[in-house]
TORLODREN-961199 format. One record per residue (C-alpha): x, y, z; residue number from 0; residue in three letters. Coordinates in steps of 0.1 Angstrom, whole numbers, plus 5000, padded with zeros to 4 digits. Example, Ala and Ser with C-alpha at 12.3 -4.5 7.8 and 13.67 -1.06 7.14 Angstrom:
% residues 2
5123, 4955, 5078, 0, ALA
5137, 4989, 5071, 1, SER
//
This chain:
% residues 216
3819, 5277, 7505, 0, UNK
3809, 5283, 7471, 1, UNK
3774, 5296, 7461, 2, UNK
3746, 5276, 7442, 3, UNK
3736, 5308, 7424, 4, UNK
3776, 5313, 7412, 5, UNK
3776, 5276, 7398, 6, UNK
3774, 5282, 7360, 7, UNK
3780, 5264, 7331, 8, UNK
3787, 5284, 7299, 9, UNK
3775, 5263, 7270, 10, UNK
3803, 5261, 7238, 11, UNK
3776, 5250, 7211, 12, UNK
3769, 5273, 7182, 13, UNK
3730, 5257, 7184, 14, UNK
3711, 5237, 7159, 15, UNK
3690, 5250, 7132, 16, UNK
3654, 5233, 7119, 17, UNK
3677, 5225, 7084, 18, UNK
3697, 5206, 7107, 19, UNK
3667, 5181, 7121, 20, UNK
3656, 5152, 7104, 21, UNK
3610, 5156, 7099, 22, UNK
3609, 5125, 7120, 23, UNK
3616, 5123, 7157, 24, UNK
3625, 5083, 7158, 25, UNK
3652, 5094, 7130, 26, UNK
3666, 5125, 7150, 27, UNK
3667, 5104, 7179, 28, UNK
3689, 5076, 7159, 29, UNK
3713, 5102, 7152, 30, UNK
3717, 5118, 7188, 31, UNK
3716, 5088, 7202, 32, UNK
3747, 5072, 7181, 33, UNK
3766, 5107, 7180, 34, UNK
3764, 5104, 7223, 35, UNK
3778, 5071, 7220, 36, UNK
3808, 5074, 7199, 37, UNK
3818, 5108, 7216, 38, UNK
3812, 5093, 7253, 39, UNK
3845, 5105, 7270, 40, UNK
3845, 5085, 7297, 41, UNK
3836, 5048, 7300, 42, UNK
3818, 5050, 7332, 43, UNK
3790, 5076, 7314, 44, UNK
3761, 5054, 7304, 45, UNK
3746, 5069, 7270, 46, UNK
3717, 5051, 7277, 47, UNK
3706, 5058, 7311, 48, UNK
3674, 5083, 7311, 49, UNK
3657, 5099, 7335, 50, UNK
3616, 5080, 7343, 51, UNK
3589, 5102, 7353, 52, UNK
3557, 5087, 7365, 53, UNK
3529, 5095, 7387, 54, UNK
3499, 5080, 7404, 55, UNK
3462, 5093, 7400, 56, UNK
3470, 5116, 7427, 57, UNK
3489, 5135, 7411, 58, UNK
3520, 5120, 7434, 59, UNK
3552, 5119, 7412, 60, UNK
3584, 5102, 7414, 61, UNK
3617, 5099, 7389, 62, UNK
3647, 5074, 7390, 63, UNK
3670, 5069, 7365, 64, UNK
3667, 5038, 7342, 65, UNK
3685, 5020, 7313, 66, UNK
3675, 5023, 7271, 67, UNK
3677, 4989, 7263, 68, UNK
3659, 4995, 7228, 69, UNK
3646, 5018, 7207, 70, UNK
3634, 5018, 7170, 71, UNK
3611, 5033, 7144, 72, UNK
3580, 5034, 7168, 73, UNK
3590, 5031, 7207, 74, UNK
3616, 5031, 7232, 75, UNK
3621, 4996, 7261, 76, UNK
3634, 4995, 7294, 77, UNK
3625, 4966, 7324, 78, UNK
3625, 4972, 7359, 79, UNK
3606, 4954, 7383, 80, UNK
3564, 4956, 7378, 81, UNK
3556, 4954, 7415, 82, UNK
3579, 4985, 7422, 83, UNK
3565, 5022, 7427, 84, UNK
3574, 5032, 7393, 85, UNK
3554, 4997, 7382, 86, UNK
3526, 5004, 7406, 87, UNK
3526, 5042, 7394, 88, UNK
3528, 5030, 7359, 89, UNK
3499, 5008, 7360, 90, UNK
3474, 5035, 7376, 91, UNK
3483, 5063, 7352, 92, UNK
3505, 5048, 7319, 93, UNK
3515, 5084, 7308, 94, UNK
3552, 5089, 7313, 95, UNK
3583, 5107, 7303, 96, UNK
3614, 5099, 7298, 97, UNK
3647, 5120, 7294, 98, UNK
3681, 5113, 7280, 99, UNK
3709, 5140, 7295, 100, UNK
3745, 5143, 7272, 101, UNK
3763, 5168, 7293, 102, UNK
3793, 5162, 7271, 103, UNK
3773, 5173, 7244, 104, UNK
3747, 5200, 7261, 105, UNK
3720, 5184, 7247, 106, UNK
3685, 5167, 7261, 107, UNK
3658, 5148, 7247, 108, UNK
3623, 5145, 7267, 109, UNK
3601, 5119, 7250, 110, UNK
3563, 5117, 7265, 111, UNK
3544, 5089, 7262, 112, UNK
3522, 5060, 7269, 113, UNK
3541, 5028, 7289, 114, UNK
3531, 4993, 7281, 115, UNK
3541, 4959, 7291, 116, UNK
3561, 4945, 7265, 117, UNK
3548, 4904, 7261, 118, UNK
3566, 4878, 7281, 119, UNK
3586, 4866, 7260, 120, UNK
3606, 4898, 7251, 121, UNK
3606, 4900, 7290, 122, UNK
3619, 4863, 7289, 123, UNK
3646, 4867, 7260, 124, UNK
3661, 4897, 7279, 125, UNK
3663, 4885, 7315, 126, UNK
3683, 4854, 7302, 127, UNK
3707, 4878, 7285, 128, UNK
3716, 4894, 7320, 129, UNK
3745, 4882, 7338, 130, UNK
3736, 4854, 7356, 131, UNK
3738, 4879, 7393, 132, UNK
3713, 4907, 7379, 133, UNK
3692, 4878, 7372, 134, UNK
3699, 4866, 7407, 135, UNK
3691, 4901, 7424, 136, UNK
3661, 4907, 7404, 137, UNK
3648, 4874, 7416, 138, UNK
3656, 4881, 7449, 139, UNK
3645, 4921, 7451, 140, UNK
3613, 4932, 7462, 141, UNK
3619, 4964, 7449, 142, UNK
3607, 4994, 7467, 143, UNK
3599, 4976, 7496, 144, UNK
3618, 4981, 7530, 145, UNK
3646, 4951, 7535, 146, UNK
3655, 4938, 7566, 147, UNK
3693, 4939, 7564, 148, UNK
3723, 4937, 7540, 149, UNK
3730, 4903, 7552, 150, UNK
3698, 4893, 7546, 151, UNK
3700, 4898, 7511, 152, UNK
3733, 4881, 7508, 153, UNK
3717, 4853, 7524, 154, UNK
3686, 4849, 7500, 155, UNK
3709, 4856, 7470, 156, UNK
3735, 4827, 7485, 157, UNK
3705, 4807, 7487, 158, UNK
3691, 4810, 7449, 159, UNK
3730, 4809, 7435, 160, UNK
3732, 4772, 7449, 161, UNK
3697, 4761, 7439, 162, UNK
3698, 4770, 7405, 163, UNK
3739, 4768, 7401, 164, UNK
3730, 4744, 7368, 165, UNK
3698, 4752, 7358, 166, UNK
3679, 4785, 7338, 167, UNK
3668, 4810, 7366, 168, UNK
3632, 4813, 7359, 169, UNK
3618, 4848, 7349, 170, UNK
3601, 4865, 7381, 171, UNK
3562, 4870, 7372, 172, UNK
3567, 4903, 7388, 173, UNK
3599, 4915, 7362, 174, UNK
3596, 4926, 7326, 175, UNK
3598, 4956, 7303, 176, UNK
3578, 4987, 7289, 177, UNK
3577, 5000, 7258, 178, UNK
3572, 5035, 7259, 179, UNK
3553, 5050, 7226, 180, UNK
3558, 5084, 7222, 181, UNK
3534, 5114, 7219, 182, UNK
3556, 5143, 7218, 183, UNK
3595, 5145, 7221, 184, UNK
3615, 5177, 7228, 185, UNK
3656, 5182, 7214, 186, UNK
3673, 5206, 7232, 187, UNK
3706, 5215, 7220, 188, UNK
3723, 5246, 7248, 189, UNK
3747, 5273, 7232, 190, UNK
3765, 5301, 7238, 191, UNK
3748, 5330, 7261, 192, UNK
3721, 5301, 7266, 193, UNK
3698, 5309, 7243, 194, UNK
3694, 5274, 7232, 195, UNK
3675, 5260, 7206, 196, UNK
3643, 5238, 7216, 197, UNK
3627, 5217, 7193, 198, UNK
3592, 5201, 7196, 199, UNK
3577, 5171, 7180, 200, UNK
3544, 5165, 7186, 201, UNK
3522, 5140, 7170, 202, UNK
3495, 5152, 7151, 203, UNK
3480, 5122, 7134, 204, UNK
3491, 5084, 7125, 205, UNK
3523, 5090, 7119, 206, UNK
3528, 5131, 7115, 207, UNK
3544, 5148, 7134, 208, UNK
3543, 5184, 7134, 209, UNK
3578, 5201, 7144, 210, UNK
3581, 5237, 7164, 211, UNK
3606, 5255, 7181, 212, UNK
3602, 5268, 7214, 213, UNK
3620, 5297, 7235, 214, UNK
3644, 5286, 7254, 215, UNK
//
């Protein structure tokens, strides 16, 4: 049986200098982000998916793992389910972090930031882009909550499939997105004897943002 402690990665990257980084976060995202999508190297890896922290006023914390479906100049959008724990979590304390992982790459972003419900309609337009069964099982899920049985959800999934086979399936009041607007972001780029280079982003003022590097 192998050891934990003997499980080491030895990174291959020659690191990233402050030349190298763009003066605005949004902009060095942009170009991570795209770089992590066209050198993906296999097609089951999802670029997108990050890594949602959020915690209630007790200090209790949770993470799952979510799906970008948006970013741009001034946030970053995902949707899950608002009655979920991360929803409930998210409306008693709207401070959250996010984290994109690109083993492939040895590089990490963490993004901090405020989460807000995006309005209805974006909620709306994006739910009816879904195939028609995520719409189906995000009617159907209370998410979080403990479900009786497989079968059962088959059932209640069978059930909505037939009574909305030729109609719209109506947007769930209790699904919709979050825009997350950031605070601070953190590039982490790993390199050879793993003294990596860590870059932090943290806003200073509207719009300024004042850019450090860290120890690794």
């Amino acid at each position: 049986m192998s050891k934990l402690a003997d499980l080491r990665k030895e990174y291959e990257s020659h690191g990233v200098s402050e030349s190298d980084l763009d003066a605005n976060p949004f902009r060095q995202f942009k170009l991570w982000f795209d770089d992590a999508v066209a050198r993906c190297p296999v097609d089951w890896f999802e670029p997108n998916a990050m890594s949602l922290a959020t915690s209630d006023l007790n200090g209790h914390a949770t993470n799952r793992t979510v799906l970008l479906k948006h970013f741009d100049d001034r946030a970053f959008t995902f949707f899950t389910n608002y009655a979920s724990e991360k929803g409930l979590q998210i409306s008693a304390n709207p401070q959250v972090c996010l984290l994109l992982h690109w083993p492939f790459q040895g590089r990490q972003i963490r993004i901090d930031g405020t989460a807000l419900r995006t309005s209805r309609e974006i909620s709306q337009s994006y739910f009816h882009s879904r195939p028609r069964g995520a719409q189906i099982g995000a009617t159907i899920s209370e998410q979080s909550q403990v479900a009786p049985s497989r079968e059962e959800l088959d059932r209640q999934s069978q059930i909505l499939t037939d009574r909305y086979r030729d109609q719209p399936i109506p947007l769930p009041e209790t699904w919709g997105g979050y825009i997350v607007t950031p605070v601070r972001f953190e590039f982490w780029q790993g390199r050879i004897d793993r003294l990596h280079d860590r870059f932090r982003y943290q806003l200073v003022g509207p719009s300024q943002w004042q850019r450090e590097r860290l120890y690794p």
